[in-house]
C-alpha positions as CSV (number, residue, x, y, z in Angstrom):
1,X,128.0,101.3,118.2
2,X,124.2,101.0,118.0
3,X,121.9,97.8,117.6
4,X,120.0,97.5,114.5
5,X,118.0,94.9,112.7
6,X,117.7,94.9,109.2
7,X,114.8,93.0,106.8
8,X,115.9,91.8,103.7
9,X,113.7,90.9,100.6
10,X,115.3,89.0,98.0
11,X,114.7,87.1,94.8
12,X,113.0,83.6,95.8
13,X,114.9,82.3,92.3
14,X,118.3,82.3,93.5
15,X,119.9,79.0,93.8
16,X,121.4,77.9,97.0
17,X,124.6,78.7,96.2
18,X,123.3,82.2,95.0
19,X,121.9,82.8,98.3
20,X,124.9,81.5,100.0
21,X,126.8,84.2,98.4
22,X,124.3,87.0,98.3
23,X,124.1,86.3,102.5
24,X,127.8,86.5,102.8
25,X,128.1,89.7,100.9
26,X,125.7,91.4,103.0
27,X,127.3,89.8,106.5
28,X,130.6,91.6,104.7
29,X,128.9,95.2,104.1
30,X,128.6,95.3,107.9
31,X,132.1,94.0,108.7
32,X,134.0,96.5,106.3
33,X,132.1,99.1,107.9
34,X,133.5,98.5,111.3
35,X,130.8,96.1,112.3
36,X,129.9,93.2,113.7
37,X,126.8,90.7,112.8
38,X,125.3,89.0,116.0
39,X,122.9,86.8,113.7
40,X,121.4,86.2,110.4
41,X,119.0,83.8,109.5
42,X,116.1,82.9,106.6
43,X,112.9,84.1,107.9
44,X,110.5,82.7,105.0
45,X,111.6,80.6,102.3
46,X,109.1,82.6,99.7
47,X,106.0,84.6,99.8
48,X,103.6,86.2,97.7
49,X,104.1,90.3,97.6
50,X,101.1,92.3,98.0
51,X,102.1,94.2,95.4
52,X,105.5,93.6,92.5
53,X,108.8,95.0,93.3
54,X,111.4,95.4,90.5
55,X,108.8,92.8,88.2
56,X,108.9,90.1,91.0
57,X,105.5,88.8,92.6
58,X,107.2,87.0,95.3
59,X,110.4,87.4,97.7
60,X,112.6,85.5,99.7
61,X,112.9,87.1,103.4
62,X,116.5,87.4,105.3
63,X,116.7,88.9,108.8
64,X,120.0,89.9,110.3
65,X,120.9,91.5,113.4
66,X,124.0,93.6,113.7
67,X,126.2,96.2,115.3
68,X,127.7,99.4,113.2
69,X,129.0,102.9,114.4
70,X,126.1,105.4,113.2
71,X,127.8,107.5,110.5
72,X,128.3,104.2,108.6
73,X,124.3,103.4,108.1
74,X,124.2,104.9,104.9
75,X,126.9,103.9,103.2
76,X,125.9,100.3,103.9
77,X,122.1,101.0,102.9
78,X,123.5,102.6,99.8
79,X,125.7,99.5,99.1
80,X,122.7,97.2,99.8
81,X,120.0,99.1,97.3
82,X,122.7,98.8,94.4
83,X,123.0,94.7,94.3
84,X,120.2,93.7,92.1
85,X,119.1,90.3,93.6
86,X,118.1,92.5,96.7
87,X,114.3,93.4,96.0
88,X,114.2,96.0,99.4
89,X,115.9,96.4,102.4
90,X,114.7,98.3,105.7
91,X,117.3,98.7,108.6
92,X,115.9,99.6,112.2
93,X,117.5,100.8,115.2
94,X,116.5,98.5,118.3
């Protein structure tokens, strides 16, 4: 199992139960992959992209640290770039 921290940019027009959802489905892409999420939080409400992603000039930011065997990276990356109110995810190993 290896540490990683993964930055999540979303769409800042997503209502709050929207977000609720969205943050539990990606808390659940971890779990089913043999995971485990040691925290996940909103690190800015809505900023201004220096340039558009997917037609949006602005994203919401989610951080979220969590634990997952190696081989399983991709699939979960892969899982991530397919849900359409995620704008661009990057996953780093700590």
């Amino acid at each position: 199992m290896n540490n990683y921290e993964a930055m999540f940019v979303i769409k800042p027009d997503l209502s709050e139960e929207e977000k609720k959802n969205l943050f539990k489905q990606i808390a659940d892409g971890v779990t089913k992959n043999n995971g485990s999420v040691s925290s996940g939080a909103v690190w800015s409400e809505k900023r201004r992209l220096i340039f558009p992603i997917k037609k949006q000039q602005e994203g919401a930011y989610y951080l979220l640290n969590f634990q997952l065997p190696p081989q399983a990276i991709n699939q979960i990356n892969h899982a991530y770039k397919l849900n359409e109110n995620i704008l661009r995810v990057l996953i780093t190993r700590l």
